[in-house]
C-alpha positions as CSV (number, residue, x, y, z in Angstrom):
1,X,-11.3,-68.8,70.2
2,X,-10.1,-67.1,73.2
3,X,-6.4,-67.3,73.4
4,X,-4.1,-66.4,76.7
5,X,-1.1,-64.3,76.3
6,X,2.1,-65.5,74.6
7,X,5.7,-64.9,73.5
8,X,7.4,-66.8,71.4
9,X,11.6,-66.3,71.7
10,X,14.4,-67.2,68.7
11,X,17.7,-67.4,69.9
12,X,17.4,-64.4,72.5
13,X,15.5,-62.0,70.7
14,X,11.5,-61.8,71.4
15,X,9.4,-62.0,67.6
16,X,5.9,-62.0,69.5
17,X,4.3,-60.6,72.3
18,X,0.3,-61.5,72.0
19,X,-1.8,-60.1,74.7
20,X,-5.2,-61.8,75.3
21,X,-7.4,-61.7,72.5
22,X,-11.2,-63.2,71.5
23,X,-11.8,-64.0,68.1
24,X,-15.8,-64.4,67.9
25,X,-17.2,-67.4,65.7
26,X,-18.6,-65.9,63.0
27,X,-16.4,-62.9,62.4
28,X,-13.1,-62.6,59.9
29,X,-10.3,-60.5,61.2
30,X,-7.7,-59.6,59.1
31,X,-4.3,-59.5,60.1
32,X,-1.7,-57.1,58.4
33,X,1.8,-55.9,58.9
34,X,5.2,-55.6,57.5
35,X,7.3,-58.6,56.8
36,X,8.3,-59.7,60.2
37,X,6.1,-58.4,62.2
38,X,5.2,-61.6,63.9
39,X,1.9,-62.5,62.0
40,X,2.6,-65.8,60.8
41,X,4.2,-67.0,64.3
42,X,1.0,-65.7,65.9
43,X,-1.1,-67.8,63.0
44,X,1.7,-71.3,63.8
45,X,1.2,-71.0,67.7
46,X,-2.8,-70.6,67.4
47,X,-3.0,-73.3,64.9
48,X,-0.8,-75.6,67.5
49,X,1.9,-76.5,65.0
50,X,4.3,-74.0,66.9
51,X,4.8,-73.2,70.6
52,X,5.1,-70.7,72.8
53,X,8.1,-69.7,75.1
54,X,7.9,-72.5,77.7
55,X,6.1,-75.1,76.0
56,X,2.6,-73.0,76.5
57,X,-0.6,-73.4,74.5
58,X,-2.4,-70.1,73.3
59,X,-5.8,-71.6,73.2
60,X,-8.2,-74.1,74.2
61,X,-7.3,-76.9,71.3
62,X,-9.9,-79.1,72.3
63,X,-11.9,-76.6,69.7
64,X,-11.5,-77.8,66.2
65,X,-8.7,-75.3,64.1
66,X,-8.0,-75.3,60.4
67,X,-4.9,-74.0,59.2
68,X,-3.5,-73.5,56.0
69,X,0.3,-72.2,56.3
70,X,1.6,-69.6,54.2
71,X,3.7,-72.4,51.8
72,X,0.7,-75.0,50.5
73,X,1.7,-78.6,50.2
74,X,0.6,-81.5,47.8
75,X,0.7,-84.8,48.2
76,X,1.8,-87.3,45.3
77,X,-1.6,-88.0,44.5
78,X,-4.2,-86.5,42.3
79,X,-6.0,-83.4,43.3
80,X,-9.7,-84.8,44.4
81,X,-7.6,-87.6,46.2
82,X,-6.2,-84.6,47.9
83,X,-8.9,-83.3,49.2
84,X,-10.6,-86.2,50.6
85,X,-7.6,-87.8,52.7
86,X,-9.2,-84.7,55.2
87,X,-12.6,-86.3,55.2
88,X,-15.9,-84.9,53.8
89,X,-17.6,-86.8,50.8
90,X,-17.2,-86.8,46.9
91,X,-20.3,-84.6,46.8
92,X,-18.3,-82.2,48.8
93,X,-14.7,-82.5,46.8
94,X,-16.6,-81.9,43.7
95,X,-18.5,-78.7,44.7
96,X,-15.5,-77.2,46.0
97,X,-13.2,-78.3,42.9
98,X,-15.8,-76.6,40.4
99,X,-15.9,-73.2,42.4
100,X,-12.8,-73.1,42.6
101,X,-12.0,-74.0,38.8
102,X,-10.0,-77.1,39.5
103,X,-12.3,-79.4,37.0
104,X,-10.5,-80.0,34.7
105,X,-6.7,-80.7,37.2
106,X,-9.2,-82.9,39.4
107,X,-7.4,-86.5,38.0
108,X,-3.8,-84.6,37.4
109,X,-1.2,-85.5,40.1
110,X,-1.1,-82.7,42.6
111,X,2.3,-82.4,43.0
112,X,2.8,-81.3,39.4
113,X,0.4,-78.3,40.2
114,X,1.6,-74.6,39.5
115,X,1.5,-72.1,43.3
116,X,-1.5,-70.6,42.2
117,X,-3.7,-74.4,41.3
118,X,-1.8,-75.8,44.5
119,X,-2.9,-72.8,46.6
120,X,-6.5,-73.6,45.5
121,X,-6.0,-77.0,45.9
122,X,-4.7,-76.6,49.4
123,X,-7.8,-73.9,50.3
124,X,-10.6,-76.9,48.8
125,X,-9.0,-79.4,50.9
126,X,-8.7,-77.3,54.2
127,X,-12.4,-76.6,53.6
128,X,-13.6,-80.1,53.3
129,X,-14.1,-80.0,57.2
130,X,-16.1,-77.7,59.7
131,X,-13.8,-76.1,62.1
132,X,-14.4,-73.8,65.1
133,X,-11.5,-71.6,63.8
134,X,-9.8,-71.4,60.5
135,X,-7.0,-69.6,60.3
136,X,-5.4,-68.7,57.0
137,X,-1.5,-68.0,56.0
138,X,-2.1,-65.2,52.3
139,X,-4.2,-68.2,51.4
140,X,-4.3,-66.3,48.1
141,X,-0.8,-64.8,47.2
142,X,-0.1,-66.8,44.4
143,X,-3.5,-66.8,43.2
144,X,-4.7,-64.5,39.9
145,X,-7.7,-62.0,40.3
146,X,-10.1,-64.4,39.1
147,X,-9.3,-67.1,41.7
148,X,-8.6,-64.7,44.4
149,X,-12.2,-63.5,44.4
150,X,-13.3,-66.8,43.9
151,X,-11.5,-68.0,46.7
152,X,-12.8,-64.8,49.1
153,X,-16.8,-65.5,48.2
154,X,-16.3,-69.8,49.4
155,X,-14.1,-68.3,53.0
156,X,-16.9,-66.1,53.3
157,X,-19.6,-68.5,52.3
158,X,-17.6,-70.7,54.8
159,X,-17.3,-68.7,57.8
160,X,-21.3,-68.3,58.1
161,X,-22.5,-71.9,57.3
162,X,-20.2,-73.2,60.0
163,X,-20.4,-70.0,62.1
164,X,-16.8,-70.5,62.3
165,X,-14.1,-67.3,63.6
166,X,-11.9,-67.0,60.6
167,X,-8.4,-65.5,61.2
168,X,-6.7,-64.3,57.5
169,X,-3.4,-62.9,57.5
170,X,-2.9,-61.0,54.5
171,X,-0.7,-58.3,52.6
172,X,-3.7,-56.9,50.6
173,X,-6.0,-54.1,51.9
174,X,-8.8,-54.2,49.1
175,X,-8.7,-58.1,50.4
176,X,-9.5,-56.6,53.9
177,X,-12.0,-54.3,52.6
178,X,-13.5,-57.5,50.6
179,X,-13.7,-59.8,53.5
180,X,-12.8,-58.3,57.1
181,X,-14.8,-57.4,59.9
182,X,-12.2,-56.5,62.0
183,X,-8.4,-55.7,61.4
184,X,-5.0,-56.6,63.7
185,X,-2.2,-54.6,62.8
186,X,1.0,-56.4,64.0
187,X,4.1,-53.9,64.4
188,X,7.6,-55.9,65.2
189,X,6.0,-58.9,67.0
190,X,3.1,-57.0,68.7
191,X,-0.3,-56.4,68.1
192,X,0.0,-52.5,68.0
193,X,-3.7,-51.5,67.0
194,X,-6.7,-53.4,66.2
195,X,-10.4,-52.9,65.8
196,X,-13.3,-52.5,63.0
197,X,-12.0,-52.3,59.6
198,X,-13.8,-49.2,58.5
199,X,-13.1,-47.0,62.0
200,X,-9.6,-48.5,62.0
201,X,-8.5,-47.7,58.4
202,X,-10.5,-44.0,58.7
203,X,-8.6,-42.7,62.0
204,X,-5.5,-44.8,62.4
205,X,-4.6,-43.8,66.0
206,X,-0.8,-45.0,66.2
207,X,1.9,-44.0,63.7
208,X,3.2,-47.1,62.4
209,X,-0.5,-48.1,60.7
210,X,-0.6,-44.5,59.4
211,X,2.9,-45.1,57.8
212,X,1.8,-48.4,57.1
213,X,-1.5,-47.4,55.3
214,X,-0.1,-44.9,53.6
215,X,2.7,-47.0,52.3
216,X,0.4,-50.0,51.2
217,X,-1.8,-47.2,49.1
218,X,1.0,-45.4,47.7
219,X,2.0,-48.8,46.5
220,X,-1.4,-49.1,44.5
């Protein structure tokens, strides 16, 4: 995905100023920064379920994108049914409900589901289809340890079958370290620092990701 640059305006005040970027198929950039800081406008606006200031779109959207937002929805259905009204086969639903330990929910109406079993209902259905990008809003946050790694090894697993560029905004740094090739650090509403995870988190060069390192490790 090769996006054009964008800002994105709320009553006045600019939230996002995205320069040009290219997110290579195949890759998984992380995106961190505070609360605020724009990443989950940058994730609406490249998923095409926000705009830009003047109506304008950030990338070519005749390339397939997946997007799961931050809050994950259910339908009043149960859970497999949920994961085949975005195509794929049973085959597919079932493989994706066992790794994800959703067996034994598969019949249960999803919109009874607790965050963390709706968040891994929402990441099995997403993942029913290929996609040329996926872009994922802390698909994890409500998720325990166990279904957090889980749900890191199919992403990953996912990202080289369909040789897809995955873009995962997350609070976690041992997820970055898990999953990222590169890292975007987002400091209010722009994209202050990126680059590979390993030189980026070794020699931060601006001061907001060394404040913002440090404070995420002191943090545990």
């Amino acid at each position: 995905m090769i996006t054009v640059p964008f800002t994105k305006t709320y009553d006045g005040r600019r939230v996002l100023d995205m320069p040009a970027f290219e997110f290579e198929n195949g890759r998984i950039y992380a995106v961190v920064g505070s609360n605020g800081s724009g990443k989950s406008t940058m994730a609406g606006i490249l998923a095409g379920v926000q705009a830009a200031d003047g109506g304008a779109k950030a990338a070519d959207h005749s390339l397939s994108c997946g997007y799961m937002p931050q809050r994950s929805f259910a339908f009043r259905m149960p859970l497999k049914k949920n994961l085949l009204l975005n195509g794929g086969d049973d085959k597919r639903a079932e493989e994706l409900i066992n790794r994800l330990g959703l067996t034994a929910l598969k019949y249960k109406n999803a919109h009874s589901l607790s965050g963390g079993e709706t968040q891994r209902m929402a990441l099995a259905r997403l993942l029913m289809r290929d996609y040329d990008t996926l872009i994922l809003d802390e698909p994890t946050a409500s998720m325990d340890l166990e279904s957090t790694l889980m749900a890191e090894k199919l992403i990953d697993e996912y990202r080289l079958r369909a040789n897809c560029a995955v873009i995962l905004i997350t609070h976690s740094l041992s997820q970055c370290s898990r999953l990222a090739d590169e890292v975007l650090f987002f400091h209010s509403g722009r994209l202050a620092e990126w680059g590979e995870k390993s030189k980026l988190f070794a020699a931060p060069k601006s001061a907001e990701l060394k404040r913002y390192l440090e404070f995420c490790n002191n943090r545990g």
